[in-house]
Short mmCIF file of the C-alpha atoms (twelve columns), coordinates in Angstrom:
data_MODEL
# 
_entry.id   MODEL 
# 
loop_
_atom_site.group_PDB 
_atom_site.id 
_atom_site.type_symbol 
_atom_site.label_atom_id 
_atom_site.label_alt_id 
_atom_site.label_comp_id 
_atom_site.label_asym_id 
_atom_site.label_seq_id 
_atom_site.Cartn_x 
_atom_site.Cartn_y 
_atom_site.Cartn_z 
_atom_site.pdbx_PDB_model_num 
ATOM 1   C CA . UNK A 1   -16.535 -53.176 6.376   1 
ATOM 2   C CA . UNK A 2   -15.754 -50.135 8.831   1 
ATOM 3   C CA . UNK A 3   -12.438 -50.719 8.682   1 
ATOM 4   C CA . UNK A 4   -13.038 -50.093 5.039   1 
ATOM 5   C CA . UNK A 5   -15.452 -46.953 5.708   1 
ATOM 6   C CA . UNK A 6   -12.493 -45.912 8.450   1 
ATOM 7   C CA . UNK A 7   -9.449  -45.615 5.347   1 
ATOM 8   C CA . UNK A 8   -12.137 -44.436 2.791   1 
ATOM 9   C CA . UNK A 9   -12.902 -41.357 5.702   1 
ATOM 10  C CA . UNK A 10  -9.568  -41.008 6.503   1 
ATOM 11  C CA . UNK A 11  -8.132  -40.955 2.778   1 
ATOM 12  C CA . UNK A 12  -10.954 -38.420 2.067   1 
ATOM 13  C CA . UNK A 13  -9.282  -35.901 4.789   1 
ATOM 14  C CA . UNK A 14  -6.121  -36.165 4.002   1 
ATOM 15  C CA . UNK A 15  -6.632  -35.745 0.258   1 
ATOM 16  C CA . UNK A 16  -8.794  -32.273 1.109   1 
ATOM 17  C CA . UNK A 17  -6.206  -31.466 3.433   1 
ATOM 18  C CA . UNK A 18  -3.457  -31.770 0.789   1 
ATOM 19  C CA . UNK A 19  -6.057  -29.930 -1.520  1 
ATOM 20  C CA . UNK A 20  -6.092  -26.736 1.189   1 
ATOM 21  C CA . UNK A 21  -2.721  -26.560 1.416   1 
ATOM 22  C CA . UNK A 22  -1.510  -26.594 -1.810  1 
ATOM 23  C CA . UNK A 23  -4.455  -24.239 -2.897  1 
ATOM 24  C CA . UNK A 24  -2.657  -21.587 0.118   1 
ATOM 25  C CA . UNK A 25  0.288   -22.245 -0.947  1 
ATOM 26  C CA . UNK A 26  -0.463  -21.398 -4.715  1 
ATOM 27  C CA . UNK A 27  -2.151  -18.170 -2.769  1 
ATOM 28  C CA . UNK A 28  0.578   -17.371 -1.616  1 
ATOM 29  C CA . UNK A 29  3.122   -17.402 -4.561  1 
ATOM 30  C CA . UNK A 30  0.573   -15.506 -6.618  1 
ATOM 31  C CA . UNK A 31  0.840   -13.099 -3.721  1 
ATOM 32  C CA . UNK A 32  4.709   -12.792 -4.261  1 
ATOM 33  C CA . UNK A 33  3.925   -12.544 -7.790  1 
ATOM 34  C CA . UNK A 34  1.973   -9.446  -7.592  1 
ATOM 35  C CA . UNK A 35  4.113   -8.239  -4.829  1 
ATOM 36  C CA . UNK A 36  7.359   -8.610  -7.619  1 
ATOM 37  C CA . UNK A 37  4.684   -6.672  -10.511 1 
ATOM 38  C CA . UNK A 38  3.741   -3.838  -8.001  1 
ATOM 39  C CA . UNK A 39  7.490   -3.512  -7.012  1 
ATOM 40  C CA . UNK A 40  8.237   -3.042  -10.507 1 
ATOM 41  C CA . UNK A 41  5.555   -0.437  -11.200 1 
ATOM 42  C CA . UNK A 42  6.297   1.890   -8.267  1 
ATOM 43  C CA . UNK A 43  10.305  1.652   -9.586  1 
ATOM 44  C CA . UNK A 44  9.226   2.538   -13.612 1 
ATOM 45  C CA . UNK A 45  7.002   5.099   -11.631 1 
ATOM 46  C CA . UNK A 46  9.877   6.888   -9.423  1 
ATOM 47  C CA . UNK A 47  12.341  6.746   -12.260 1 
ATOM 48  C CA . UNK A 48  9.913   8.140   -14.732 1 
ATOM 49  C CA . UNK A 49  9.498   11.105  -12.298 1 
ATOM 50  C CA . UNK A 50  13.117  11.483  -11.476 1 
ATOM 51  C CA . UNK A 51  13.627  11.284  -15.759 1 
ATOM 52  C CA . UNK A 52  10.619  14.134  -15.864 1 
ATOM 53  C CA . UNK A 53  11.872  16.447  -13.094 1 
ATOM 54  C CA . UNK A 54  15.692  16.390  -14.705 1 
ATOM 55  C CA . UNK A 55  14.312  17.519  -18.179 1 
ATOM 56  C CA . UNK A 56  12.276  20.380  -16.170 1 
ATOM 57  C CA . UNK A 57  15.871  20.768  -14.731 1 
ATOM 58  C CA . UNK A 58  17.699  21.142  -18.481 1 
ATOM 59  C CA . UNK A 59  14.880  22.830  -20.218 1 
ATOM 60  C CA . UNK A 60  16.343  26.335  -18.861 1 
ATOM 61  C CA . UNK A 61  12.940  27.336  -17.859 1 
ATOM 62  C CA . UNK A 62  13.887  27.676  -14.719 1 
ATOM 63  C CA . UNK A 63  16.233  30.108  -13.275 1 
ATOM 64  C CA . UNK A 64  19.875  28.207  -12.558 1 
ATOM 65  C CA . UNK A 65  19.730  27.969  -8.831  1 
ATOM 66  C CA . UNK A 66  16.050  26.115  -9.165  1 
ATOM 67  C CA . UNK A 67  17.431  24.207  -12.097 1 
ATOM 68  C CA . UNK A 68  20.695  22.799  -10.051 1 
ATOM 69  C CA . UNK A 69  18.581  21.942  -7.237  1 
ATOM 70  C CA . UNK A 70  15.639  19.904  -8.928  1 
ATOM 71  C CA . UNK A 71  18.483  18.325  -11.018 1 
ATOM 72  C CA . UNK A 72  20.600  17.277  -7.818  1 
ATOM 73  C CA . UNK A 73  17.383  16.343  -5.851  1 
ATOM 74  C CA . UNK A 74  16.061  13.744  -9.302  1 
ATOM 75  C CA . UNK A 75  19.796  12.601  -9.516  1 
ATOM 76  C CA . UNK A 76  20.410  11.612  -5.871  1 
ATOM 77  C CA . UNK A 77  16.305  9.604   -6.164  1 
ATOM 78  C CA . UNK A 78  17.769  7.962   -9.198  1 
ATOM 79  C CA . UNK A 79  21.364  6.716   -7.892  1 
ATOM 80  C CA . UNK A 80  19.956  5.943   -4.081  1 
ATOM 81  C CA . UNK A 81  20.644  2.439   -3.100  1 
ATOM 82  C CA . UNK A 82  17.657  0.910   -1.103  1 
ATOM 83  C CA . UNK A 83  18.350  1.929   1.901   1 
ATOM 84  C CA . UNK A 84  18.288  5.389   0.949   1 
ATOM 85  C CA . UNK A 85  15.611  5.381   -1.188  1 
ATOM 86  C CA . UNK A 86  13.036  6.136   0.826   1 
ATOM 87  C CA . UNK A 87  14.954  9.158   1.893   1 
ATOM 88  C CA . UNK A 88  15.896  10.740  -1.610  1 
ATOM 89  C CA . UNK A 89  12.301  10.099  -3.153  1 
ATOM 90  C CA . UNK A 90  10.734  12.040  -0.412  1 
ATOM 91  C CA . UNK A 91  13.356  14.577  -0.717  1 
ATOM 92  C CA . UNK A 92  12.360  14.514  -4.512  1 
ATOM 93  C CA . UNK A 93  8.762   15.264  -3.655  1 
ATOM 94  C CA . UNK A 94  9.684   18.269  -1.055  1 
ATOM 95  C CA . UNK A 95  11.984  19.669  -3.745  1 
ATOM 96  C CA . UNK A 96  9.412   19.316  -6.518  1 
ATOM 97  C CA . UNK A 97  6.737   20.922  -4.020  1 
ATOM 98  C CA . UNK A 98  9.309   23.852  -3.944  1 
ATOM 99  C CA . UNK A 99  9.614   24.387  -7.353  1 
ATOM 100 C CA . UNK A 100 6.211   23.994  -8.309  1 
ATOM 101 C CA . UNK A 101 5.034   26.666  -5.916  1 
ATOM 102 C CA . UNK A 102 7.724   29.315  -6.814  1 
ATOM 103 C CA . UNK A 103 5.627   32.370  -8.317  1 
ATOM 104 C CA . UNK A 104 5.118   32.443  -11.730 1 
ATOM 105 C CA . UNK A 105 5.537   28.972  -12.359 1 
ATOM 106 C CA . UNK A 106 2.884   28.193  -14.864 1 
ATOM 107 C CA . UNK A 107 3.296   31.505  -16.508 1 
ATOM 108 C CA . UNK A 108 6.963   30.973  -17.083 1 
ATOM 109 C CA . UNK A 109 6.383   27.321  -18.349 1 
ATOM 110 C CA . UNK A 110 3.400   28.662  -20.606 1 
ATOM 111 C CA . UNK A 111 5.800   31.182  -22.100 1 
ATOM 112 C CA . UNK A 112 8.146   28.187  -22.909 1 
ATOM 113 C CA . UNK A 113 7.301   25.707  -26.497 1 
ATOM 114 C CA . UNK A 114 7.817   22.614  -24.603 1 
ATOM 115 C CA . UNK A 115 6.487   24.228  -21.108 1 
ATOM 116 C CA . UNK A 116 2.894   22.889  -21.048 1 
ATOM 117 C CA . UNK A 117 4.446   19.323  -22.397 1 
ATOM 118 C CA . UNK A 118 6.660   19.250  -19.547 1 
ATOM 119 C CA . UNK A 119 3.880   20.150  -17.067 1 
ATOM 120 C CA . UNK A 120 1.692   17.649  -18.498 1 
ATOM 121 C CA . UNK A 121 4.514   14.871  -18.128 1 
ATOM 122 C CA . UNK A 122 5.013   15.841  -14.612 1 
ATOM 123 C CA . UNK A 123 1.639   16.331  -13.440 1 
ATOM 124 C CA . UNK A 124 1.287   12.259  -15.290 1 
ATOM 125 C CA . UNK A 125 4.044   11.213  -13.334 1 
ATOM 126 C CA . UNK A 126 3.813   12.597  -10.152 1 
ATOM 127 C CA . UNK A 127 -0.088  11.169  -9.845  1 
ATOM 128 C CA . UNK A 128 1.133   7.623   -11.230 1 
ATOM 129 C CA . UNK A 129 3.859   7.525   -8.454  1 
ATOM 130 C CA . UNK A 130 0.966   8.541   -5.867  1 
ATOM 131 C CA . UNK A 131 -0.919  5.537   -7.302  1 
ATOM 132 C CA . UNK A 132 1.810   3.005   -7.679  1 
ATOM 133 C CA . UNK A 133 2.859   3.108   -4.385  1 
ATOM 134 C CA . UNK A 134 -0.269  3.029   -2.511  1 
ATOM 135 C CA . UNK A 135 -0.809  -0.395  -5.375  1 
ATOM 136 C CA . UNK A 136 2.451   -1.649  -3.569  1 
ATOM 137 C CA . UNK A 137 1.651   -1.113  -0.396  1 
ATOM 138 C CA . UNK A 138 -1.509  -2.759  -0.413  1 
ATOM 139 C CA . UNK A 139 0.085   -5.928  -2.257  1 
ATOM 140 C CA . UNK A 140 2.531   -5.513  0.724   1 
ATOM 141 C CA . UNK A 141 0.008   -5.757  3.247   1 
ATOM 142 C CA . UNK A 142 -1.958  -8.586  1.345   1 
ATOM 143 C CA . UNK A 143 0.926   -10.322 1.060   1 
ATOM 144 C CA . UNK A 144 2.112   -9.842  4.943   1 
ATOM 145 C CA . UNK A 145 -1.247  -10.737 6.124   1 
ATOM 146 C CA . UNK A 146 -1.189  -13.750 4.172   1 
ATOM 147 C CA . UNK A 147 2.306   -15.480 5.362   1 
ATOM 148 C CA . UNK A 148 1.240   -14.112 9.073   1 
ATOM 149 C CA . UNK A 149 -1.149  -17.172 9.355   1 
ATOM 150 C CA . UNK A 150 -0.743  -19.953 11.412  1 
ATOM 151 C CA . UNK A 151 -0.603  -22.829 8.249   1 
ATOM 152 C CA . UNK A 152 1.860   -20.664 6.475   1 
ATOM 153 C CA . UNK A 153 3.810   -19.950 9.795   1 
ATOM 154 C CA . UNK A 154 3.831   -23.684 10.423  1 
ATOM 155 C CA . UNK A 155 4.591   -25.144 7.051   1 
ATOM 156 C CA . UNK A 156 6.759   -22.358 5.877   1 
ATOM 157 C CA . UNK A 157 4.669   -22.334 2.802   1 
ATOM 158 C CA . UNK A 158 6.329   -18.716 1.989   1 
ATOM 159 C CA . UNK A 159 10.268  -21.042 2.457   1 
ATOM 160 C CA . UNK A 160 12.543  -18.579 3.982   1 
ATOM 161 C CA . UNK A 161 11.295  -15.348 2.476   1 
ATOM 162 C CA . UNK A 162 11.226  -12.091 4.835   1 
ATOM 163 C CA . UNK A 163 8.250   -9.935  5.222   1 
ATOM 164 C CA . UNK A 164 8.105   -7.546  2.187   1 
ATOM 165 C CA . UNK A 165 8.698   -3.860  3.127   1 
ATOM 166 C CA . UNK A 166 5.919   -1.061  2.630   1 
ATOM 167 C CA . UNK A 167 7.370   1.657   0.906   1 
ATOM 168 C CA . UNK A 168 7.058   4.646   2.802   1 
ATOM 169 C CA . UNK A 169 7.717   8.592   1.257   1 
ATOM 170 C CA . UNK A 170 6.455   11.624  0.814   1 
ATOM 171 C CA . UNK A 171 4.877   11.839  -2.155  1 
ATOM 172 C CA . UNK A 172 1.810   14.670  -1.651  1 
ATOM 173 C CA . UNK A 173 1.821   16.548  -4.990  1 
ATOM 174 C CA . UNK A 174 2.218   19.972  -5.358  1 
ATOM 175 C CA . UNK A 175 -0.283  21.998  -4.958  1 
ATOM 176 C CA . UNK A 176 -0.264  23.537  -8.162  1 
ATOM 177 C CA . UNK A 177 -0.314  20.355  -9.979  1 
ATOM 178 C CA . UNK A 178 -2.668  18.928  -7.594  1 
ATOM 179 C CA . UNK A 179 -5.822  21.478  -8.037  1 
ATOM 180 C CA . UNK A 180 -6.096  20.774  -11.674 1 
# 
């Protein structure tokens, strides 16, 4: 009889046990999951600005100088591999600053038929980048916090995956776009 009540205990345990673990590691893949959906989001995001700031760029709104440097600054975001990425979105974002604040700015895109559409798109896309990659970088540190413990660690219940990245630019808005 305990004998019985000894296996029954035991069995009990080690089906909970088997319970908790695969219940972290289903945690943990929905984890990477959201991790792969934010990832995705902050890329649609930067290209969408990059897209935005190189039809401010050919709208000939701007005077040529201004014009060649946005367009330069959106193509080198778009084309960076992902090592440089970092590098040519926040290089995006101090360009963009630039332009924005040049006097005139809104008067000379108010003058223009497509100027307040343009200003509109960019003022969209430079808040949804803001907001995308602060959504990534929280899944990022979810995520991170979540393989950092011990069970994980131990049973390698994230395989042989690295620790994701945070994504780290400049992306303050302008100033101009900002105080609407």
């Amino acid at each position: 009889m305990t004998t019985t009540v000894l296996i029954l205990v035991v069995g009990v345990i080690v089906v909970l046990t088997a319970v908790y673990i695969s219940w972290r590691a289903g945690r943990l893949d929905r984890l990477h999951i959201r991790l792969e959906t934010a990832q995705a989001a902050l890329d649609a995001s930067l290209l969408r600005r990059a897209a935005v700031c190189l039809e401010l760029a050919g709208s000939r709104i701007l005077d040529p100088a201004t014009s060649l440097v946005l367009a330069a600054a959106a193509h080198e975001a778009r084309t960076a591999g992902p090592d440089e990425r970092e590098h040519a979105e926040s290089d995006l974002s101090r360009t963009l600053r630039a332009v924005v604040g040049q006097d005139r700015f809104r008067e000379r895109l108010a003058e223009h038929a497509t100027g307040p559409e343009l200003l509109e798109e960019l003022d969209a896309a430079v808040a949804k980048v803001v907001y995308s990659r602060r959504f990534y970088n929280n899944a990022v540190d979810v995520t991170r916090t979540a393989q950092r413990r011990w069970l994980a660690r131990t049973l390698r219940l994230a395989g042989h995956t690295e620790y994701p990245r945070f994504f780290e630019i400049d992306d303050a808005p302008p100033a101009a776009l900002a105080a609407e």
